[in-house]
N, C-alpha and C positions, 0 to 999 in steps of 0.2 A: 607422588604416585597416586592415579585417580582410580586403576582400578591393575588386579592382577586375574590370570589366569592359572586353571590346569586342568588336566587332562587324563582322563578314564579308557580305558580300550580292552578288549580281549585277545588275544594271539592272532587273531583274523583279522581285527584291523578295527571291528565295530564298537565304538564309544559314545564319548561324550565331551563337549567343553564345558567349564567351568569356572566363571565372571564372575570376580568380587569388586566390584564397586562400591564407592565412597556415598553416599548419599547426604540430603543437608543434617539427619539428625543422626548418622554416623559421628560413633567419638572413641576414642580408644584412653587408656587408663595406666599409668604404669607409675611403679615405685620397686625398691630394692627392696628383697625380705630375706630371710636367713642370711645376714652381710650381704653381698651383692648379687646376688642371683635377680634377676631381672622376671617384675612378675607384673604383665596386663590383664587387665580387662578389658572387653570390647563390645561395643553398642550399637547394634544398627546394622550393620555391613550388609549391603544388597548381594543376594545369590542368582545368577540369572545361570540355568542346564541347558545346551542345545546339543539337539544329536549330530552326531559328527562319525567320519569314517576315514582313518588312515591307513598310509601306504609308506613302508619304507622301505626304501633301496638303500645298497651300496652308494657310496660318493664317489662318483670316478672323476668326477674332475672338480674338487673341492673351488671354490670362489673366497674361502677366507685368509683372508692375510697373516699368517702365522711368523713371528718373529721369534728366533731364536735369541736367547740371551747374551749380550755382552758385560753382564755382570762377570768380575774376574776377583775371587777374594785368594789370597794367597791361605795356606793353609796355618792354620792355630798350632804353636809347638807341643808336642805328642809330648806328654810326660806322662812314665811311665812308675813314680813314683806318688801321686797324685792320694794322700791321705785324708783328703775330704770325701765328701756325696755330694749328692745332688736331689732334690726334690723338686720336679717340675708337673707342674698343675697345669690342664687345661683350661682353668678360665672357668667365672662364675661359681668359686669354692663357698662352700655355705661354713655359714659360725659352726653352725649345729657338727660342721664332717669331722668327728673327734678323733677318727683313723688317721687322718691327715697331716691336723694339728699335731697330735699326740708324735708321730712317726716324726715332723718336724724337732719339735722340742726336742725328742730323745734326743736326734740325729747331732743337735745343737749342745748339748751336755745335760738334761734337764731341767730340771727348774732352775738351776745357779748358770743355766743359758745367757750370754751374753748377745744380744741379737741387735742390729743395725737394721733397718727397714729404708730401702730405695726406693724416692716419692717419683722421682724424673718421668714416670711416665704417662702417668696423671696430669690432669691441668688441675685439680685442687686436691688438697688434704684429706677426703673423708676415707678413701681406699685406704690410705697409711695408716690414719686414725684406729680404722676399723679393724682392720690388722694387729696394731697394738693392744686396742682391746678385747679383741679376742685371744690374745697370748696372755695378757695377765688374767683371762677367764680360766685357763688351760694351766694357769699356775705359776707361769713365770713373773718371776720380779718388775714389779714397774719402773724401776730404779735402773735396769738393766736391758731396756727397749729404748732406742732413741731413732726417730727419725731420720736421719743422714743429710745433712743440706748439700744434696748433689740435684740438680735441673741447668738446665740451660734456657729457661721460659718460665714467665713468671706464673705462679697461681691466683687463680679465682678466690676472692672472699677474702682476700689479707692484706693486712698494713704495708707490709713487707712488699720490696722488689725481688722476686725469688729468681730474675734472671742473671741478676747480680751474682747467682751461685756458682756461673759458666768456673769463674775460676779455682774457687773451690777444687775441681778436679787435680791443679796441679800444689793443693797444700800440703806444704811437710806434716803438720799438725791433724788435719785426718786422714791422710796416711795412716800415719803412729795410730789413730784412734780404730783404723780400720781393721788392722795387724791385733789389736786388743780383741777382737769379736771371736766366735765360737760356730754363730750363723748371722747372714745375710740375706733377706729377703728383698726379691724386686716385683712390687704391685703391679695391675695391669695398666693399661691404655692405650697408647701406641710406641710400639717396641724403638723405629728410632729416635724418640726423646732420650731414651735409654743411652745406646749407642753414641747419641750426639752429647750427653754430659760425659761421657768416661772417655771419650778421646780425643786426642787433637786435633789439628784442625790440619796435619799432616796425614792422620789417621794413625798416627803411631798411639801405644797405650799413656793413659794420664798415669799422674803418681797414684791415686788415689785404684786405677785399672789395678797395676801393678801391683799392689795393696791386696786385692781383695783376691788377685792370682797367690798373691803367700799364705793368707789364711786358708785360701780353700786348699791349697799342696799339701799344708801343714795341718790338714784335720779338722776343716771348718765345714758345715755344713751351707751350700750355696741353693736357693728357692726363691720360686718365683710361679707367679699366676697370669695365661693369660699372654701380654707383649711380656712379662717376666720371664715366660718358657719362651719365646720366640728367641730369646737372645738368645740361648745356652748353645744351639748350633753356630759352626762356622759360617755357613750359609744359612740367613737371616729370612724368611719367608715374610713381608710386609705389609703386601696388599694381593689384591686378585681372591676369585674363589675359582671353582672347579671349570664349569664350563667356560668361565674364562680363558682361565691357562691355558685348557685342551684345545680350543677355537685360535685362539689370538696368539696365545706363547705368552709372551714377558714382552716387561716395557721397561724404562731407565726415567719415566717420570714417576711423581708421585707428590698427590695432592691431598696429603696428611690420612684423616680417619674415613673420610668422605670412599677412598678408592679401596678399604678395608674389607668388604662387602662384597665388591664384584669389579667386573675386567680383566685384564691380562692380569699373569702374576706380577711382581714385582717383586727385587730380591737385594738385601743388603751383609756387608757384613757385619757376621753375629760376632756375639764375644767367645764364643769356640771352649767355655765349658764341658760341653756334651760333646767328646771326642768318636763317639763314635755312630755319625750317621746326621741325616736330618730330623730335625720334631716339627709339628705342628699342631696347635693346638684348636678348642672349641671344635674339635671334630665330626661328635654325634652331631646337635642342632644345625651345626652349618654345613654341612655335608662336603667338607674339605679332600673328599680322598683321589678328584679327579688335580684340585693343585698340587698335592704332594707327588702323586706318579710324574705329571710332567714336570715336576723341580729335582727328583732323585734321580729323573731319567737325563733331565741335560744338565745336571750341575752337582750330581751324586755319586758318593763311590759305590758302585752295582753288588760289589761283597760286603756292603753294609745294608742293615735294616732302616728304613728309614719309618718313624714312630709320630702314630696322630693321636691325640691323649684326649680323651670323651673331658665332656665336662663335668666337673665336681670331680676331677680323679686323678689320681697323680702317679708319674713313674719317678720310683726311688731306681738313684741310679748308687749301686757299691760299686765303688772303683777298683778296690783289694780285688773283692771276687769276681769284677767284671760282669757283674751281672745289674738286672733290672726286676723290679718286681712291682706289683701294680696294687692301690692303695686306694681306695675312695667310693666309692658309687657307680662307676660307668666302667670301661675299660679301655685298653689300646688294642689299635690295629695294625697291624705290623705287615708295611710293603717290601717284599723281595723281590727286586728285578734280576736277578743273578742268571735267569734263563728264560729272560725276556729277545721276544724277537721283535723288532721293530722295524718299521718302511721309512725310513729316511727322506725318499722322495714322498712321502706321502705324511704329513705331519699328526700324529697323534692314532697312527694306526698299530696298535699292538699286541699280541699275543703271549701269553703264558707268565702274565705276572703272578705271581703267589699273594694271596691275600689269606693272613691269619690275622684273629680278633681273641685278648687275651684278658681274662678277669681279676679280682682280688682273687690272691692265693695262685696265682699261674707265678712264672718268672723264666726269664730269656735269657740265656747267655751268652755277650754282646760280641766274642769274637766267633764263638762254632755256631750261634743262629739256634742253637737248639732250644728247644720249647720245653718246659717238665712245668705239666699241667699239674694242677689243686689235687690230688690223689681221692680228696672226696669225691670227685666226679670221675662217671662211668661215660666209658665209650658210645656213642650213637651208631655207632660202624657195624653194619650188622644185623643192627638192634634200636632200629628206627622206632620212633613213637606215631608218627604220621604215617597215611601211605593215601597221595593222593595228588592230582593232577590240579600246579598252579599256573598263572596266568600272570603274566609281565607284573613290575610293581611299575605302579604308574603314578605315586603321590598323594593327593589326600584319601583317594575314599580307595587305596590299597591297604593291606593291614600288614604289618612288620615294615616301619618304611624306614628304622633305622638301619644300616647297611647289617650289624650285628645279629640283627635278631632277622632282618630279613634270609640271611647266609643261613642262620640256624633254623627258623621254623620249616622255611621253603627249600633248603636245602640239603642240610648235613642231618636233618633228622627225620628227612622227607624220604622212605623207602622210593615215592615213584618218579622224585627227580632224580636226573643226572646233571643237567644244566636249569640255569634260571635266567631270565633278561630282564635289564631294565633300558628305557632308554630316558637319555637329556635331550631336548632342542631346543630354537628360539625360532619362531617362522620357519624356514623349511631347510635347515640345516641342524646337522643334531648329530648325538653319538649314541651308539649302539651298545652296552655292556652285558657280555654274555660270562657267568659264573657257575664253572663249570667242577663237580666231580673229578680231583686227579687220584692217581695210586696213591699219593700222599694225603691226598685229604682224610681228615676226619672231624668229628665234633664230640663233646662233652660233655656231658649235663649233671646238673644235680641242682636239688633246691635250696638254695638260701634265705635267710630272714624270713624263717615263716616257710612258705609256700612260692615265693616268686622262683621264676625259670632263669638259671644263671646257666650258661653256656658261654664251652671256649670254642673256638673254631682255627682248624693248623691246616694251613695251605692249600686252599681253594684256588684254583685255577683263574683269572678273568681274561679276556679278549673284548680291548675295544675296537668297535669298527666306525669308523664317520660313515654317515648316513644323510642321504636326500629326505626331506619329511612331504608327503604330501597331503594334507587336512581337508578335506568338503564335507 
């Protein structure tokens, strides 16, 4: 990539473009800090501003090729017995998030924790590594953390042929060692390496599958970061990003980490832990919430919530109480299509999704959908702090441009909105997202840590429309 764009505007249509170019003494900088949280520096990058004026219409007669899925996963057995949890992380979890760790460890028995760590999704050891050493930081026994030799593909940096492990999945021997564990964790990378070591090549479950379905029945705690959360759904969410999916639909190819990023969706099956709904993770940063409407909407039960997990933050799932509750630094955003109306002939036109966005201290519960907000936090309904006229969020130089705080400042605590837009395009096709004020809406607030602005937000309205984009 030699240079990117974006794009400034007011409601009328008068803006700006915005060129970043590579230049020769552009250089960018990157290493992991707090365990893997991904942190650059950058040098140099050319800004070029030109004025610019947009127009956009309705799409009446769209030109993009939209494919509906022929992804088909049969469904994961419903058990209703199910004595474990679940702790799924969106990706990028830091050493330092002690909420997380700590909430894992309990879940796991404590510090006399028995814990298994699943490398398969990684090409090399250091996520594993790093993993264990931050559990014996957090206190658990070193003695009592091992690695798993489960992959299907060998790792980087080792003596070892780790693809030799393929078989591994059908050993009686860890099996048995699997059945010994307490909790299981599965590191990030890409979710079907995951997938590809714990089943056969029939797609039926491995011994070693089967294995980790009886500790988690019987009381084990099952976590995962990242392609770790991607698996826990029945339906696998594995490549594409937003305006992908909503443009193009889904596709049945996939060319490993590369399509992770962008294009259609792509979609495999998960190992069907998480019984009730879809996940998707790395949420906030990657602004995934246009691929999970289009995957709950053609591949989703519509009486379930389907859940996009921020990053550094985790939803605890209790099986007993059927509920979720939200653990970390960032929050979930919870889609309800349950009174979605959609144009069928017209692909990715739709109206009346419910969009709530929930923090540490909120919790959901997973069959009635009902929300019971942090009690610390006071209503905004009523009792706005803002009152003032905003303008489309349009990307960098907009302010709130996570979809969370954009719903809360510009919306749910904006006395003088009722609705907000933003829109996506690429050249002169795009989508239109209008988020609106329902009877149900409301928002939350109170301050956390210090002085920062935590806000919940319970079911905002959105309507997306495809759109002609026209730029001069």
């Amino acid at each position: 990539m030699k240079s990117a764009k974006s794009y400034v505007y007011d409601s009328k249509g008068s803006g700006y473009e915005i060129v970043f170019q590579k230049d020769n003494d552009t250089n960018g900088y990157w290493r992991y800090t707090d365990g893997q949280k991904d942190d650059y520096s950058i040098v140099n990058v050319r800004m070029d501003i030109t004025p610019k004026t947009f127009k956009f219409q309705p799409d009446r007669k769209t030109s993009l090729t939209y494919k509906k899925p022929t992804f088909s996963s049969s469904e994961s057995p419903a058990y209703d017995s199910i004595k474990g949890n679940l702790l799924i992380a969106g990706g990028a979890l830091g050493s330092s998030n002690s909420s997380v760790y700590n909430k894992f460890i309990n879940l796991a028995g404590g510090k006399q924790a028995k814990i298994g760590i699943v490398p398969a999704a990684s090409t090399k050891f250091d996520s594993s590594n790093q993993f264990k050493s931050d559990l014996i930081k957090y206190g658990v026994k070193a003695e009592n953390i091992e690695i798993l030799p489960i992959s299907n593909h060998d790792f980087k940096g080792t003596s070892e042929n780790e693809s030799t492990w393929k078989t591994n999945m059908n050993s009686d021997k860890l099996a048995q060692k699997v059945k010994g564990l307490t909790g299981i964790w599965f590191v990030g990378g890409d979710q079907t390496l995951i997938t590809g070591s714990l089943r056969n090549e029939n797609g039926s479950d491995s011994k070693v599958l089967q294995a980790i379905w009886h500790t988690y029945k019987n009381g084990a705690v099952l976590g995962g970061t990242s392609a770790g959360a991607a698996i826990m759904s029945n339906t696998m969410l594995a490549g594409g990003d937003s305006y992908g999916a909503l443009s193009y639909g889904f596709t049945n190819t996939y060319d490993d980490m590369t399509q992770q990023e962008g294009g259609p969706a792509y979609l495999e099956k998960g190992l069907g832990f998480f019984q009730y709904g879809l996940v998707d993770q790395h949420f906030d940063n990657k602004a995934r919430l246009g691929r999970l409407i289009a995957t709950a909407y053609e591949k989703g039960n519509k009486n379930q919530l389907s859940y996009g997990i921020d990053e550094d933050t985790a939803m605890v799932v209790n099986n007993k109480e059927k509920q979720i509750e939200v653990v970390g630094r960032g929050g979930i955003t919870l889609v309800d299509l349950a009174k979605v109306q959609a144009n069928d002939k017209f692909p990715s036109d739709y109206k009346n999704i419910l969009i709530s966005c929930i923090t540490p201290g909120d919790k959901v519960n997973l069959t009635t959908k009902e929300i019971v907000i942090n009690p610390a936090k006071t209503s905004t309904r009523k009792n706005e702090y803002y009152s003032e006229k905003v303008g489309p969020n349009t990307g960098l130089f907009s302010p709130h441009g996570v979809l969370s705080k954009f719903l809360a400042y510009d919306l749910v605590d904006n006395a003088q909105s009722k609705e907000i837009k933003s829109y996506a395009f690429n050249q002169n096709k795009g989508f239109e997202l209008t988020f609106r004020k329902s009877a149900e809406s409301n928002g939350y607030w109170a301050y956390t840590d210090g002085q920062k602005d935590d806000y919940s937000i319970v079911k905002v309205a959105l309507d997306i429309k495809p759109i002609d984009v026209d730029i001069r």
